[in-house]
N, C-alpha and C positions, 0 to 999 in steps of 0.2 A: 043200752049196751053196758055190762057190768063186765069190768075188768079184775082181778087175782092178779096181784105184782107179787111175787116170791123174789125173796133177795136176803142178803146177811144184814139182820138188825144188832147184831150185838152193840157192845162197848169200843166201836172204830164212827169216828167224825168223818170222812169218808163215806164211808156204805150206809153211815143214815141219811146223809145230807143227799146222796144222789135216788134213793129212796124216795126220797120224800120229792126229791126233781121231778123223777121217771112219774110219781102220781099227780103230782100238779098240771103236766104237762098234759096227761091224758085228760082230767078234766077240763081245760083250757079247751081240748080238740072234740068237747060237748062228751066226751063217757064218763061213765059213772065207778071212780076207779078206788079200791080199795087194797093195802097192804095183809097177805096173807101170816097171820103171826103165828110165824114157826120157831120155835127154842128149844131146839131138841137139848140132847143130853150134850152133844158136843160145844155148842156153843156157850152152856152154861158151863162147862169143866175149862174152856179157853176163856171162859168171864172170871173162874175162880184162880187159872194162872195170871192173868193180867193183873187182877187183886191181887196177888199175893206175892207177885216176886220179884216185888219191890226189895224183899227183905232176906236177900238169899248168898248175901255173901258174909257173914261171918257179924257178930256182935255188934258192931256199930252202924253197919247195913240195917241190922235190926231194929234196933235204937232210932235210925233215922225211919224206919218203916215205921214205927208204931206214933211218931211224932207227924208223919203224913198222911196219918190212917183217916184222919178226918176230914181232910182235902180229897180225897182220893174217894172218900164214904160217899161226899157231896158231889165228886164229880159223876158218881155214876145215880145218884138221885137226877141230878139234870139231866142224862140220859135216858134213862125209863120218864123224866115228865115232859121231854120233847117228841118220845113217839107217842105216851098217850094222847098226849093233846094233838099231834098233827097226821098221826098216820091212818086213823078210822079204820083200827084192824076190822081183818073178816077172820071167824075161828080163831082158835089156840090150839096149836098144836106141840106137843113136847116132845112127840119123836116122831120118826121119819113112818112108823108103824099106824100111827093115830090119824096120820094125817092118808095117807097111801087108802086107808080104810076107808076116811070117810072125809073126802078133800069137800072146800066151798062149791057152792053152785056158780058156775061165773061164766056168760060167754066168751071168755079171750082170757088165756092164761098168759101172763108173760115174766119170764124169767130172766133175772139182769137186774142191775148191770155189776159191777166187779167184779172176781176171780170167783163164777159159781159156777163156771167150769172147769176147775182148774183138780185134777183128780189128787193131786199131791197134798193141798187141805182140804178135802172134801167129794169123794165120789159118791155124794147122795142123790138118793133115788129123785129127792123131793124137787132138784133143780132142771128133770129130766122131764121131769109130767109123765113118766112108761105108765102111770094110774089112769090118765083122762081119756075118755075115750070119747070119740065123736063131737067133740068141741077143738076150738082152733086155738093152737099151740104155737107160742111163737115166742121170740128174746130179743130183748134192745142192750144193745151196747156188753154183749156177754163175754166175757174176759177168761181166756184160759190159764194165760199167767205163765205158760214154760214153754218152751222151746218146740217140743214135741209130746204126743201123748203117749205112753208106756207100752211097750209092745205086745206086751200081756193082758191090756186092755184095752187095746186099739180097734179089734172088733165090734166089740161090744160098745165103747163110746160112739162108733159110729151108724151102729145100729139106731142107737138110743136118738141124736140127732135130726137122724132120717126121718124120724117121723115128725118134726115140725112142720109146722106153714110157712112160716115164716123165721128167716135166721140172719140177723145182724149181729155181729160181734165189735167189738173195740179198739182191737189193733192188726194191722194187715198181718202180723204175725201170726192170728190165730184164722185168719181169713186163708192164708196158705195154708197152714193145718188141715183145715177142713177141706180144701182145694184138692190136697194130696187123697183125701178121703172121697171124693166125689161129691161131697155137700155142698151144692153154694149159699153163698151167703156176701153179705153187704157189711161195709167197716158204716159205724156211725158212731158221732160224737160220745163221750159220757155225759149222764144225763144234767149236769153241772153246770152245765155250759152253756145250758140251753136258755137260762136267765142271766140279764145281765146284775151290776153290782146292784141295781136300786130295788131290785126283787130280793137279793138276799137280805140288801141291808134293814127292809122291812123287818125280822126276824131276829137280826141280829141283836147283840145286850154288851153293849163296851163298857171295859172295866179298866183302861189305860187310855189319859188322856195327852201325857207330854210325849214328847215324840221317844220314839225308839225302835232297836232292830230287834224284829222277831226272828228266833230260828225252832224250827220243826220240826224232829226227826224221825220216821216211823222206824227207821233202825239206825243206828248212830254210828257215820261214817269217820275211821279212823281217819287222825288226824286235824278234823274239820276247826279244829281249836285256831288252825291257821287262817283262815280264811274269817274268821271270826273277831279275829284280833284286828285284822288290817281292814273289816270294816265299821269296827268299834273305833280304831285309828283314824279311820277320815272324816266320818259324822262326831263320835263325842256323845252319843246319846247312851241311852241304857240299853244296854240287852236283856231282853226276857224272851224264858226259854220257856215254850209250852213240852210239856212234860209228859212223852208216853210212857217211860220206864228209869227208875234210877241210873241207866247207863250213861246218860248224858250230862247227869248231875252237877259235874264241875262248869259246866257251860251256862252263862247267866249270873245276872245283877239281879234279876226277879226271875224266880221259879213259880210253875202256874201249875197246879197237879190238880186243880178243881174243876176245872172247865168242860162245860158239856157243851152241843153243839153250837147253841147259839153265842158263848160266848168264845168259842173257836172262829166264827165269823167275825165278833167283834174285834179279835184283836189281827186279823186280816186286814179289816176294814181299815185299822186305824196307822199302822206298821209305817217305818219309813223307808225300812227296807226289810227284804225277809232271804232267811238262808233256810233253803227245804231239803229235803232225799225223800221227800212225801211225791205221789202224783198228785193229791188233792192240794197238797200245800202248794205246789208249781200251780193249779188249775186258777184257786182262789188269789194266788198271786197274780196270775193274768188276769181276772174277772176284776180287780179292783186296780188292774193299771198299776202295779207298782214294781219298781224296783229291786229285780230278785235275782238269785242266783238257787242254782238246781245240781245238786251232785248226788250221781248215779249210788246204788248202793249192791244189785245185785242183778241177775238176767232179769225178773221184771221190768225193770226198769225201762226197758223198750219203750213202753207207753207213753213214758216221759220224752225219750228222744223222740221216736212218731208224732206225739201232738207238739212240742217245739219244732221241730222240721216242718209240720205244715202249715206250720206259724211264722214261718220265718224266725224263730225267735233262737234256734240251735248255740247260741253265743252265752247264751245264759247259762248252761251247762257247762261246769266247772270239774277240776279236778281236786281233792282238800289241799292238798301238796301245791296247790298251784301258785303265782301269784298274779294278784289281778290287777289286769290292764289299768292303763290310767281312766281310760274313758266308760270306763266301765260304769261308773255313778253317775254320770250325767245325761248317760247314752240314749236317743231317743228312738225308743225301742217299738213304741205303740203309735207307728205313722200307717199313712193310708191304707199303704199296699197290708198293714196288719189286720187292718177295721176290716176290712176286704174280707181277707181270707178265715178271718172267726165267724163273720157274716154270714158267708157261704156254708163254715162248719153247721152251725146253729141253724139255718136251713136246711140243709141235708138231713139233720138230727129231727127237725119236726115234720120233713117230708117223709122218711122211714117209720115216723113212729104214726103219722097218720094213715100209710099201706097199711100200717098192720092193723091198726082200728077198723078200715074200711073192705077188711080182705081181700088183699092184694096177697099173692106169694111170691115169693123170696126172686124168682126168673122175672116176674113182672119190675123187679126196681134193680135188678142189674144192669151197669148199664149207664143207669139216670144218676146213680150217687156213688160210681167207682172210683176206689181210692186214687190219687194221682199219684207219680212215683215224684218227690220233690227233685228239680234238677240238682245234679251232683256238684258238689260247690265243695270240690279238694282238686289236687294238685293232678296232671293229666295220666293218669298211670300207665299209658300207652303210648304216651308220647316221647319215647327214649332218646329221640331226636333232640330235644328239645332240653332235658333234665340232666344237672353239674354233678351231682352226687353231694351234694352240700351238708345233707343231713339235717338243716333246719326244720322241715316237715315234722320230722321224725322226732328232732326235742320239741316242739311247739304242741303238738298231738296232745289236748289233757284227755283221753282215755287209751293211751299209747298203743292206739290203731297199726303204729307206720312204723316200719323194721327193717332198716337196713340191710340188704342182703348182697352178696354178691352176683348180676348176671349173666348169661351165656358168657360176655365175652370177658370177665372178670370183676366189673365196675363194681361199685357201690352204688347200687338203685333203691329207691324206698319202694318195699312193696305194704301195702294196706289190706289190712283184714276186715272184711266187709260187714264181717258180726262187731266186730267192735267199732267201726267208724257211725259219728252218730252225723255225719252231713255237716259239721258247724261251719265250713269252712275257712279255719284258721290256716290251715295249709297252707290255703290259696292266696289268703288276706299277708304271709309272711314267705312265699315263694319270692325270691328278689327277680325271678324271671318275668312273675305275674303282675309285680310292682311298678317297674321298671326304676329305680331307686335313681334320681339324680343324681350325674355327675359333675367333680370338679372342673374345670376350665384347666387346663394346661397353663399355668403361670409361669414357671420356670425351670429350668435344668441347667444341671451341673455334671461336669467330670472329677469326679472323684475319688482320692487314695491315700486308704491308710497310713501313718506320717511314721508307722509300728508295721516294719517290712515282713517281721516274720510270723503278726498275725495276717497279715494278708496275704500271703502264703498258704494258710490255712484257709482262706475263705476264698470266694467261686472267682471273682473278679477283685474289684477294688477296697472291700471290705467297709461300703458305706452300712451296710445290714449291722456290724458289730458297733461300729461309731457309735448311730441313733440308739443302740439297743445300751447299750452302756449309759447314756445320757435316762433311758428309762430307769435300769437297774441302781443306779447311783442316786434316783430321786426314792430307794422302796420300793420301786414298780415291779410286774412279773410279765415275764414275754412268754407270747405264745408261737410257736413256728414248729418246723414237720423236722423232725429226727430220724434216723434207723434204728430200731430196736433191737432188743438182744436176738429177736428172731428173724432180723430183715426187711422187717417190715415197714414201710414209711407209714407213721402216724405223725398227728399233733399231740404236741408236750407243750407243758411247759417248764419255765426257767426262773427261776428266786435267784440266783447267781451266778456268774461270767462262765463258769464250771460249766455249769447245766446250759447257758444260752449255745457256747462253744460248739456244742453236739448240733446244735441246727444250724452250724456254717456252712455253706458249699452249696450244689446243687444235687438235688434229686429228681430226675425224670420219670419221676411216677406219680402219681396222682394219690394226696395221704391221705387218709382216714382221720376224718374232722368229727366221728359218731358221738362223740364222748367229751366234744370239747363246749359245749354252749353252757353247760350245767356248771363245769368248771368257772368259765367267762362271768357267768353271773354272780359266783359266789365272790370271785377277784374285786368286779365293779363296784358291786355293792361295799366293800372295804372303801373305797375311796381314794384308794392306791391309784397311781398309773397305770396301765395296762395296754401292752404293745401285744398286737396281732396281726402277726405276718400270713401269707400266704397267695394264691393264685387271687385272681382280681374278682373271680367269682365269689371264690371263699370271704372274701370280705366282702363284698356283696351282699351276702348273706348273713353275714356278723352285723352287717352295719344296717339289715332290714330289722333283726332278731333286738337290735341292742340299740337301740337310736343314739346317735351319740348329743344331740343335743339334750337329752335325758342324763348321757353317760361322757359328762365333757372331760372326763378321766380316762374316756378309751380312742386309743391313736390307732391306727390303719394305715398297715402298708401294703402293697401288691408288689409283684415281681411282674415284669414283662414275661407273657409266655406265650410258648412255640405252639402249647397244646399238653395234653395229660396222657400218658398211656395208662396200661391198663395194670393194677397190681397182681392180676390174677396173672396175666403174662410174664410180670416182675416173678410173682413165686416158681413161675413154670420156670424163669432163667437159673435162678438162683437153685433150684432141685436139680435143672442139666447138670448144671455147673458140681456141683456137688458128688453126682455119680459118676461124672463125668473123670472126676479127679480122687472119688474115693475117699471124700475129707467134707471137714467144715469148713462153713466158707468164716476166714477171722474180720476182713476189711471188707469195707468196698468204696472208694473216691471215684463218683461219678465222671470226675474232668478232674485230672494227673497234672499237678504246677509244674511237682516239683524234678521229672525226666523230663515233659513235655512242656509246649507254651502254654498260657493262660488261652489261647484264641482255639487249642485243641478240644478237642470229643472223645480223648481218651481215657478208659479206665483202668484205674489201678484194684489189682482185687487181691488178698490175700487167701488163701487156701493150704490149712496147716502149715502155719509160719513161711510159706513159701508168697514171695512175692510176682505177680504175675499183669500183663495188662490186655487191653481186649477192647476191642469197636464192636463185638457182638450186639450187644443191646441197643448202644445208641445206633446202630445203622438201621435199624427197624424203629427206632423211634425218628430219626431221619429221614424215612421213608415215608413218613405219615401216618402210613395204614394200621398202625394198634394208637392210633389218637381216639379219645371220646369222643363219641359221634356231634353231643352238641357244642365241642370245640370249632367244627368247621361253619358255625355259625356265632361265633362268640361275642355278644354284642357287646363287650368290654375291651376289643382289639381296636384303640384307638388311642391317641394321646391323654384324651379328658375321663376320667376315673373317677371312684368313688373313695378314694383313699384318701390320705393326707403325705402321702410318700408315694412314690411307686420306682423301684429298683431293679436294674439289668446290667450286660455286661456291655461297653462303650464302644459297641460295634463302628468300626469308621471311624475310631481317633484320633491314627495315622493320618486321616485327609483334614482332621481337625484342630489338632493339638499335637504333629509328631513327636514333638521334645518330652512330653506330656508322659508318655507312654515307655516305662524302664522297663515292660517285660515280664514284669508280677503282677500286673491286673491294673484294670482300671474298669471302677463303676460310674454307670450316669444314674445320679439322682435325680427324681421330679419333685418341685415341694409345690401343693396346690392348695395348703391352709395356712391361716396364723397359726394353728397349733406347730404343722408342721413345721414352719419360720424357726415357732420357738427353739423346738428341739434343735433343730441345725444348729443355727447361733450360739447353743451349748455344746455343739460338737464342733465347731471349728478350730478348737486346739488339738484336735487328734488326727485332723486331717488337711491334705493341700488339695483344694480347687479350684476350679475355674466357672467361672459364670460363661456358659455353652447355649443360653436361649436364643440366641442371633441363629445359630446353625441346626438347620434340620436334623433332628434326629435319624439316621439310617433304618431303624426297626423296621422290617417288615409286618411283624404284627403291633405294630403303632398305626398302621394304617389299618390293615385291615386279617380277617382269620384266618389262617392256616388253609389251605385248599384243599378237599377231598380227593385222593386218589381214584382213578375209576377202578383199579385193584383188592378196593377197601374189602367189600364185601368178600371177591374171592381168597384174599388174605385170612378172612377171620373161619372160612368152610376150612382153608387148607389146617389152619392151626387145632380147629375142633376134630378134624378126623386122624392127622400127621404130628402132632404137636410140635414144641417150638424147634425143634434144630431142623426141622424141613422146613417151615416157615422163614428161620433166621439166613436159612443157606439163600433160600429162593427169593425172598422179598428184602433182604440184611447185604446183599450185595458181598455175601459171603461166599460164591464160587470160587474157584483155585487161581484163578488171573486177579481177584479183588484181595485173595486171603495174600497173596505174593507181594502186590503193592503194598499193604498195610505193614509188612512183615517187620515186627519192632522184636528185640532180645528177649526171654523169654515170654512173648506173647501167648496168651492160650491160641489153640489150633496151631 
């Protein structure tokens, strides 16, 4: 049985190496297999760019060209004396015309494996076989390389196809392709893989023997300088950079611009850790069990995410920008369940390539070697029930899959783009839902109030929030809490001074936009500074999965007791009534009124072109329950023990605990549930009077347990999408004319 492998031999360590797999492999399975040697005109003009433009940016570019012309002269002498010696060409062929005429005698042509079908570099006849006739045509591991095939030759490629026996290609991306075309065909390993390290190493020729990191770029991803640094930072060894193109030039302690393929193996072999945006350099990183990291560089790149996904290996895929985990260098990556599943690959790969020896067609091994779809290991996209809007996903994401959007009912939900999510699941590994992040123990509480009457005035309750936050701001610290912006809107800010904290006093019953805030957080921490982060108990939650604070013992956590979050897309719909409503902009808004009303009230004061106004509109609908976040009514953070080191509310039931306590202007209860926490207090207790409150039950009803779903919820949220908010606010806001009459305060809106 004489086999014809047609394939790309040029100057790529890649497409020789699997070359020369795909032939080894076949003699192994008893045929008699030879590399068909084609050089047409294209490949030698892509042989004379690769030589040459090294030297194409201006005089010293040139200079350094002609100083590496001799490394570069060498490296491709090693290339032409690794296929002579191992490929046992059949014919020479120098264009696609020479060959088409008068192709080898061979019974089994096989075409494969890298991008030889990929029409964007190359829609030649020669990788089609449309010449052979009456002999069996077949491809292992044939790679298209894009997305989709061009609509202008979509026909015709799939003419050309049809006429195989047999048709394996290499990533389920080009298995759809042909799916859509009516072709079937089988995904099978590249032919690489199909040896393990001690078959390479036979061949290989090491020229580094002390330890060091290799990196290897087939196109040099911006940035990647980062990722470089910080793992030159924790080994200490040399970096040496094998060299496909002056672009990466500045990267490396040793430049390698000689090497042909066997000594591209040796310095795999020998590597203590390797940085790729290669797919052969991710492959031979796996074949030699080492310590890598993989960043994507353009759509190809699929390949890399599909063979790490059905590797379990998706984590190794990084971002340049990114920074790397701690466990990342130690992580033990190549366990059972890994031996498993390459086992399995490497079987599949020599069960398909022995069909095709033994003529079997493509229907005969469907079926027996279909790809498996890896389970999804992100955050549950469906399960809206269940998801805070936290936005952690969404910063954590290193090929920033996950996009905050706002849905139906207003929320901020992460939606995921399926072309860009590569399976790693990080998401899932920093969802604090998925985690379940342990909480503090309930140690202590206090009733609390500002000893400074007229900033607690300004603040919601007792003004323990400003105390703590001042005791940060006085050490350098920067506080992070949820503001109104000049547009209404409740985000997270932050604050460098009393000025800026000021703006996050009070209460806001809407749920803020934390999208923007993790990038920030990280760049505060990494200062060294203090750094105070307020918010819902989830939102810390989620700060403290993102930021571990035993990592980050410079980041404090506080939570507020809460009722539940509405919805901001409802907030904008109030705020637009409100607006046309009166014909103006709106200038204020104080969600709970001190200084007409009590502290113990739910009314608001709103400004509207300098006119002063107030209103239970909103809050009666958030009183009502029904525009709460749905996974409010299951909040597993509605309890005493938290994950904070603070957590703060208003001192519901003082009266039956402290009457004298209570002057009228607020009172907070603090919880302190760490020594950090301790600390901070201790430095604030000259700004404030309290009392030690742990003897008495705290009243919160969401200290016990979550907010309860209205049976109304759902029809609430139909009425609001078809009627918008002032039928909703009338209907479910206990805003009829008997309700609007008891509430009836001096210029009240309505």
């Amino acid at each position: 049985m004489k086999i014809g492998i047609i394939t790309k031999i040029g100057k790529n360590y890649g497409a020789l190496l699997q070359a020369y797999a795909l032939k080894k492999k076949c003699e192994i399975l008893g045929a008699e297999a030879h590399i068909i040697k084609y050089t047409p005109e294209i490949s030698r003009k892509s042989y004379k760019v690769c030589k040459f433009s090294w030297g194409r940016r201006g005089t010293v570019a040139n200079l350094k060209s002609l100083m590496s012309y001799k490394e570069i002269r060498k490296s491709s002498q090693r290339f032409l004396a690794f296929r002579d010696e191992l490929f046992d060409f059949i014919g020479d062929y120098s264009s696609t015309e020479k060959l088409v005429k008068n192709p080898p005698a061979c019974d089994i042509y096989i075409a494969g494996s890298d991008q030889v079908w990929n029409p964007q570099i190359a829609y030649d006849e020669a990788f089609y076989f449309t010449y052979i006739d009456n002999k069996r045509k077949a491809s292992y591991a044939a790679s298209i390389g894009i997305k989709a095939i061009p609509e202008n030759i979509k026909s015709n490629f799939a003419k050309k196809v049809k006429s195989f026996d047999y048709i394996s290609v290499r990533e389920k991306q080009a298995q759809s392709i042909l799916e859509e075309m009516g072709v079937p065909s089988v995904v099978a390993p590249d032919p690489t893989l199909l040896f393990d390290k001690d078959a390479w190493n036979e061949i290989a020729i090491e020229s580094i023997s002390s330890p060091y990191i290799l990196c290897y770029f087939v196109s040099f991803p911006v940035g990647i300088e980062n990722i470089v640094k910080q793992v030159k930072n924790y080994y200490g060894f040399t970096v040496v950079n094998l060299m496909t193109s002056e672009e990466s030039c500045q990267i490396g302690d040793i430049k390698v611009r000689d090497a042909g393929p066997r000594e591209f193996l040796g310095l795999f072999k020998n590597a203590s850790f390797i940085i790729t945006s290669s797919f052969h350099g991710t492959v031979f990183s796996i074949i030699n069990r080492k310590q890598f990291v993989s960043t994507l560089y353009n759509s190809t790149s699929s390949r890399v995410v599909e063979l790490l996904n059905n590797l379990g290996l998706s984590r190794r895929i990084i971002s340049p920008d990114c920074t790397l985990e701690s466990d990342i260098w130690n992580d033990c990556i190549y366990t059972t369940e890994f031996e498993v599943l390459l086992s399995n690959l490497k079987n599949n790969g020599t069960n398909i390539l022995n069909d095709i020896i033994i003529g079997k067609s493509t229907r005969d091994s469907i079926g027996k070697y279909d790809y498996v779809e890896p389970e999804l290991k992100r955050i549950p996209n469906k399960r809206k029930d269940l998801c805070t809007g936290c936005a952690a996903c969404s910063y954590i994401c290193p090929q920033n899959a996950i996009e905050m959007k706002k849905d139906a009912e207003g929320y901020w939900a992460p939606s995921i783009d399926d072309e860009k999510c590569i399976n790693c699941g990080k998401c899932l590994k920093y969802c604090h839902l998925q985690n379940n992040p342990v909480a503090f123990k309930n140690e202590s509480h206090y009733a609390v109030k500002l000893k400074n009457a007229e900033t607690r005035m300004k603040s919601r309750s007792g003004g323990a929030f400003v105390a703590i936050s001042d005791v940060i701001l006085e050490r350098g610290g920067i506080v992070f809490g949820a503001i109104i912006n000049e547009s209404f809107e409740i985000v997270h800010a932050i604050a460098t001074n009393k000025a800026e904290r000021n703006m996050m006093c009070g209460s806001k019953y809407v749920q803020s936009n934390t999208n923007d805030v993790y990038s920030c957080l990280m760049k505060w921490l990494n200062t060294g500074k203090p750094v105070l982060f307020t918010g819902s108990a989830c939102q810390v939650a989620a700060v403290e999965t993102v930021f571990n604070p035993e990592k980050y013992p410079n980041l404090y956590l506080c939570d507020y007791i809460c009722h539940g979050v509405p919805s901001p897309g409802l907030w904008e719909a109030y705020v637009k009534w409100i607006e046309n409503k009166y014909h103006g902009k709106m200038d204020f808004i104080d969600f709970r009124d001190k200084y007409q009303h009590s502290w113990e009230s739910h009314i608001q004061r709103i400004g509207i072109n300098g006119v002063q106004m107030y209103s239970k509109r909103f809050t009666n609908l958030f009183t009502s329950n029904n525009c709460l976040r749905q996974s409010c009514y299951s909040c597993p953070y509605a309890t005493k023990n938290r994950i904070s080191d603070f957590t703060l509310g208003d001192y519901w039931g003082i009266n039956d605990v402290l009457p004298d306590f209570n002057d009228g202007k607020g009172v907070s209860i603090l919880f302190i549930r760490t020594s950090k926490g301790q600390d901070v207090f201790e430095r604030c207790k000259n700004q404030i009077e309290y009392v030690d409150t742990t003897q008495n039950e705290p009243g919160h009803y969401n200290l016990k347990c979550p907010t309860k779903m209205p049976p109304s919820r759902s029809a609430f949220w139909d009425d609001y999408r078809k009627n918008g908010f002032e039928y909703v606010s009338s209907k479910y806001g206990r805003y009829d004319l008997i309700h609007r009459l008891k509430y009836k305060i001096k210029d009240h809106i309505d």
